[in-house]
Short mmCIF file of the C-alpha atoms (twelve columns), coordinates in Angstrom:
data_MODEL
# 
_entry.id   MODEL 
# 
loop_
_atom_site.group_PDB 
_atom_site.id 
_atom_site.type_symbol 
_atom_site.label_atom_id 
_atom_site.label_alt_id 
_atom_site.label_comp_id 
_atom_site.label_asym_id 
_atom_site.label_seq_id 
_atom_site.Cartn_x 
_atom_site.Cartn_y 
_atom_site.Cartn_z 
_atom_site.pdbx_PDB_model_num 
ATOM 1   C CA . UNK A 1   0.000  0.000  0.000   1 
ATOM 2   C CA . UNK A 2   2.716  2.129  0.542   1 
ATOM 3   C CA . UNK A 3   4.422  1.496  -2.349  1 
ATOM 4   C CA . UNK A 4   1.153  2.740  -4.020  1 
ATOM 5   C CA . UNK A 5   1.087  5.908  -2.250  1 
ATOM 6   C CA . UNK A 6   4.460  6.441  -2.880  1 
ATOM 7   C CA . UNK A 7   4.514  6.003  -6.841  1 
ATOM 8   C CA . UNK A 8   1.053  8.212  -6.569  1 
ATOM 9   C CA . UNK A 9   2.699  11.159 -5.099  1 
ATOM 10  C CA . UNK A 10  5.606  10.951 -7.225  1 
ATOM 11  C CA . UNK A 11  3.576  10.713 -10.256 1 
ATOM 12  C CA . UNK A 12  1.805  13.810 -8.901  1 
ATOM 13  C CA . UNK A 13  4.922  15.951 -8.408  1 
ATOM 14  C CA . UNK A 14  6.037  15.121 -12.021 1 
ATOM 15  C CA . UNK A 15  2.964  16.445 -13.918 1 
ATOM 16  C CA . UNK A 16  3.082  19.356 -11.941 1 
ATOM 17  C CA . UNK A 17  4.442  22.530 -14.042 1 
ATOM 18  C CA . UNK A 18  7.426  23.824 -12.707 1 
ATOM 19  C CA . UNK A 19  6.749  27.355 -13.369 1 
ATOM 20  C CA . UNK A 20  3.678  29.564 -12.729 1 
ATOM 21  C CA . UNK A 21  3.711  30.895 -16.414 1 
ATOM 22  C CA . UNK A 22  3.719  27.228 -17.358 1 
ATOM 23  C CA . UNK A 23  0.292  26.598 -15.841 1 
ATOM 24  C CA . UNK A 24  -2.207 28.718 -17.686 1 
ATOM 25  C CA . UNK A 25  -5.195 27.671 -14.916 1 
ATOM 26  C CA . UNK A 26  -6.987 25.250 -16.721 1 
ATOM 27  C CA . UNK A 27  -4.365 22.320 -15.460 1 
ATOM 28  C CA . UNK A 28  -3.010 21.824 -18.820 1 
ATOM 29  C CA . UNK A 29  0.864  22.301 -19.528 1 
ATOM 30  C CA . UNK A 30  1.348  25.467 -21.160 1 
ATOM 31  C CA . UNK A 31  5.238  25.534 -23.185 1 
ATOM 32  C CA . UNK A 32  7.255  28.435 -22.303 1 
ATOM 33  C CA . UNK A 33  7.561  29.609 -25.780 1 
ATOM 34  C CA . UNK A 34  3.258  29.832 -25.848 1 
ATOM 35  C CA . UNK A 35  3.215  31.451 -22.560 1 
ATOM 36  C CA . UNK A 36  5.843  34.168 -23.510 1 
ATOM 37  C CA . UNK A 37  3.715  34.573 -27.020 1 
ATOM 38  C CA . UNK A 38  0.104  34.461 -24.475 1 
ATOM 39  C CA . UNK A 39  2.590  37.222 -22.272 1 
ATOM 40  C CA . UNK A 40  2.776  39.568 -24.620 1 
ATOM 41  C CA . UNK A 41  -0.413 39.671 -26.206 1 
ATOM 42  C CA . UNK A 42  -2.030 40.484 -23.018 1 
ATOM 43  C CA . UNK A 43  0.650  43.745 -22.532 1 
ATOM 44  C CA . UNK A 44  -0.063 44.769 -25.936 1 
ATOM 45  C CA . UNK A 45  -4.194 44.480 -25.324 1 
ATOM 46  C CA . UNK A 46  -3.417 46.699 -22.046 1 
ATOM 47  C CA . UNK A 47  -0.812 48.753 -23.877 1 
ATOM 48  C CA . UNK A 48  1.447  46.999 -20.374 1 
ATOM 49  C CA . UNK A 49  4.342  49.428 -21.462 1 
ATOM 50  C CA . UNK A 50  6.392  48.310 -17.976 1 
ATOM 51  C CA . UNK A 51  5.930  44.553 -19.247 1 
ATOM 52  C CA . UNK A 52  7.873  45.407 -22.698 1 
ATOM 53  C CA . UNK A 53  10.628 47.218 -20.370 1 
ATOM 54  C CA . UNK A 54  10.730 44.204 -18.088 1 
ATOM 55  C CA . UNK A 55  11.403 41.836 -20.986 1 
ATOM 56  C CA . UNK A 56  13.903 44.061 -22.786 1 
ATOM 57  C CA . UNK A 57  17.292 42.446 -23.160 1 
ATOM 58  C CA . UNK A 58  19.518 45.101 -24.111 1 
ATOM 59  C CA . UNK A 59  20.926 46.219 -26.159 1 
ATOM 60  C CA . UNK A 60  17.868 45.669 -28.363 1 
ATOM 61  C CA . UNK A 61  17.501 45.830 -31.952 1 
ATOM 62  C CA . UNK A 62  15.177 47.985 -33.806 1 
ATOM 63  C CA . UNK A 63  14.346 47.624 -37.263 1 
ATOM 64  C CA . UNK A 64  11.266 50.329 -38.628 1 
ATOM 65  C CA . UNK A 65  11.386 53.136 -40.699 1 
ATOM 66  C CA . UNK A 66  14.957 53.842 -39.353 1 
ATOM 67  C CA . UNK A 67  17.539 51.443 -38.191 1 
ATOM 68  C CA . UNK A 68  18.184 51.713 -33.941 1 
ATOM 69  C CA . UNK A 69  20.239 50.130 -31.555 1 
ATOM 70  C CA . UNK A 70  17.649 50.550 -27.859 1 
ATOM 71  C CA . UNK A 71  19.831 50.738 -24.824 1 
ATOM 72  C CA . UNK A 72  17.808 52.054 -22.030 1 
ATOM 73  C CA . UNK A 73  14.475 51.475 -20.596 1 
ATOM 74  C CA . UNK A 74  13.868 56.101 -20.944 1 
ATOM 75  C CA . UNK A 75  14.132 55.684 -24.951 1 
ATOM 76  C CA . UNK A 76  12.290 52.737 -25.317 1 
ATOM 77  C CA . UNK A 77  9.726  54.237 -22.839 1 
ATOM 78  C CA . UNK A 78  9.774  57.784 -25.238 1 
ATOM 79  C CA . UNK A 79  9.358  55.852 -28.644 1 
ATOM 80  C CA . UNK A 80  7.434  53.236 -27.573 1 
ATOM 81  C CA . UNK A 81  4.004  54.031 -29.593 1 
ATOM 82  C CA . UNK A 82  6.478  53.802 -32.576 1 
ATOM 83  C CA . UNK A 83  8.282  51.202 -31.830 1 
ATOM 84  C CA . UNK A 84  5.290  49.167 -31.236 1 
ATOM 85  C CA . UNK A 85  2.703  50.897 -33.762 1 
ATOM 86  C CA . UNK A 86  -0.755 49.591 -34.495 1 
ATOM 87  C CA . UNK A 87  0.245  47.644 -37.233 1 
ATOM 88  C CA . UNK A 88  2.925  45.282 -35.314 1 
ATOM 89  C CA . UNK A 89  0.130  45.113 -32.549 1 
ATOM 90  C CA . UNK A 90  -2.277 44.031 -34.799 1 
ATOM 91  C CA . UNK A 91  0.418  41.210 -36.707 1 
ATOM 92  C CA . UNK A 92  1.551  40.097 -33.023 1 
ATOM 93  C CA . UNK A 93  -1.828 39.891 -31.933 1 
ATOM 94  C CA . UNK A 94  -2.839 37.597 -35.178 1 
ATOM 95  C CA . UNK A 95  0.094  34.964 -34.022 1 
ATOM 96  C CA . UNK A 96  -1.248 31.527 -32.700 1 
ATOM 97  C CA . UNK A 97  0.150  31.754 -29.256 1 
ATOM 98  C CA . UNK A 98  0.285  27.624 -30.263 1 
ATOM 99  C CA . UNK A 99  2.291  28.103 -33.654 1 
ATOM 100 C CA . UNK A 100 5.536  29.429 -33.285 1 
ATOM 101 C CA . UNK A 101 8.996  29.737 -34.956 1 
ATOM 102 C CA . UNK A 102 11.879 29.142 -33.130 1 
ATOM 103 C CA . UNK A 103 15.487 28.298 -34.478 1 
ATOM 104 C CA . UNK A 104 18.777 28.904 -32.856 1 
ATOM 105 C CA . UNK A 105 18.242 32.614 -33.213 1 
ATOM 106 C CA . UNK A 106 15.504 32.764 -31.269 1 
ATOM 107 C CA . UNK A 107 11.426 32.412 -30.933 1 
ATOM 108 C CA . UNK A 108 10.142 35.084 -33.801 1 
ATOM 109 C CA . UNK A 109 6.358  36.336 -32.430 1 
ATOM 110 C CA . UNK A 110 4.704  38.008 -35.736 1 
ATOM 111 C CA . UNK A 111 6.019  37.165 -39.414 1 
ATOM 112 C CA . UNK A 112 7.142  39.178 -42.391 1 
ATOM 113 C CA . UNK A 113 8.383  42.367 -41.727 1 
ATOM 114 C CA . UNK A 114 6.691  42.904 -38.171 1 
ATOM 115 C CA . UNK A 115 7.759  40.911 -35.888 1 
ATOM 116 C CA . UNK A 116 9.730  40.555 -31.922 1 
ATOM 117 C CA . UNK A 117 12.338 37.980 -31.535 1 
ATOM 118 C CA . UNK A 118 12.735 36.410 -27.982 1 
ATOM 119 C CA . UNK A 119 15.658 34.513 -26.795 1 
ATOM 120 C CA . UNK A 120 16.039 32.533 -23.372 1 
ATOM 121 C CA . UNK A 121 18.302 34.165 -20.858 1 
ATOM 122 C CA . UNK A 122 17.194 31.601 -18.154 1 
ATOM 123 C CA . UNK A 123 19.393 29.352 -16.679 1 
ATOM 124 C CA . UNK A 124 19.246 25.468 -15.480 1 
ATOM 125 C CA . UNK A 125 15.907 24.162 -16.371 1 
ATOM 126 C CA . UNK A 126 14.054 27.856 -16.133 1 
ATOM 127 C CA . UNK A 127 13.154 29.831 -18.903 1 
ATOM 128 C CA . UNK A 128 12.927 33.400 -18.930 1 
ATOM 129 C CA . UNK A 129 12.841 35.227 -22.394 1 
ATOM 130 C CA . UNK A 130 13.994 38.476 -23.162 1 
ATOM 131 C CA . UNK A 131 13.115 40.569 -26.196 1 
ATOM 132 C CA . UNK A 132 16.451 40.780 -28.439 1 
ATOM 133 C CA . UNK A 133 15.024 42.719 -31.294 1 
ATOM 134 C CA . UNK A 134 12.190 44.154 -33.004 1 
ATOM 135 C CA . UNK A 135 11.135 44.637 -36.884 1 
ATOM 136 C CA . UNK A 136 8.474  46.798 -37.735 1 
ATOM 137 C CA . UNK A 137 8.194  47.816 -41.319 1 
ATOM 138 C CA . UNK A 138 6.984  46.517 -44.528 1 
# 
């Protein structure tokens, strides 16, 4: 019986997610990359400007109607309703939080020209992903 009890608990501890963002409250897994993608969506709904700044890995990238290298949270913060314009909201908001690109680059939210590229700064079996650039033109 103990034996039973034993494997049961251990079975339980293994499906449990190991992160909060893992575990999107329905019980079911959630992959990082999907809850990053689910993330972001939700800051750019709530126009979450201190989300974007919190997930900034800099120096970041900037490709729109000019070419920029971002290096501190003030600029970002003063360009932001450029940098993130209505029509990167709306091609980031179209992405299947469930269909994803990822590659050795990076996890690319949005396609074509409009698009943010993630990359996982986290270390040991945690993820944490950090925007490393952002393309916004046609």
């Amino acid at each position: 019986m103990r034996a039973v009890v034993f494997a049961s608990l251990i079975l339980m501890v293994a499906l449990t997610p190991t992160h909060a963002e893992d575990d999107p409250g329905d019980g079911a897994f959630q992959a990082p990359e999907t809850a990053v993608i689910v993330a972001l969506q939700a800051a750019i709904r709530t126009d979450d400007k201190d989300w974007f700044v919190a997930h900034l890995h800099f120096p970041v990238r900037y490709f729109g109607e000019t070419k920029q290298t971002i290096r501190s949270k003030e600029w970002f913060l003063r360009h932001y309703d450029t940098i993130i314009g209505p029509k990167l909201k709306a091609n980031l908001l179209a992405q299947d939080p469930e269909q994803y690109f990822k590659n050795y680059q990076g996890l690319m939210v949005g396609d074509g020209g409009r698009n943010i590229w993630f990359q996982d700064f986290g270390e040991g079996n945690g993820f944490k992903y950090e925007i490393i650039t952002i393309n916004n033109s046609d």
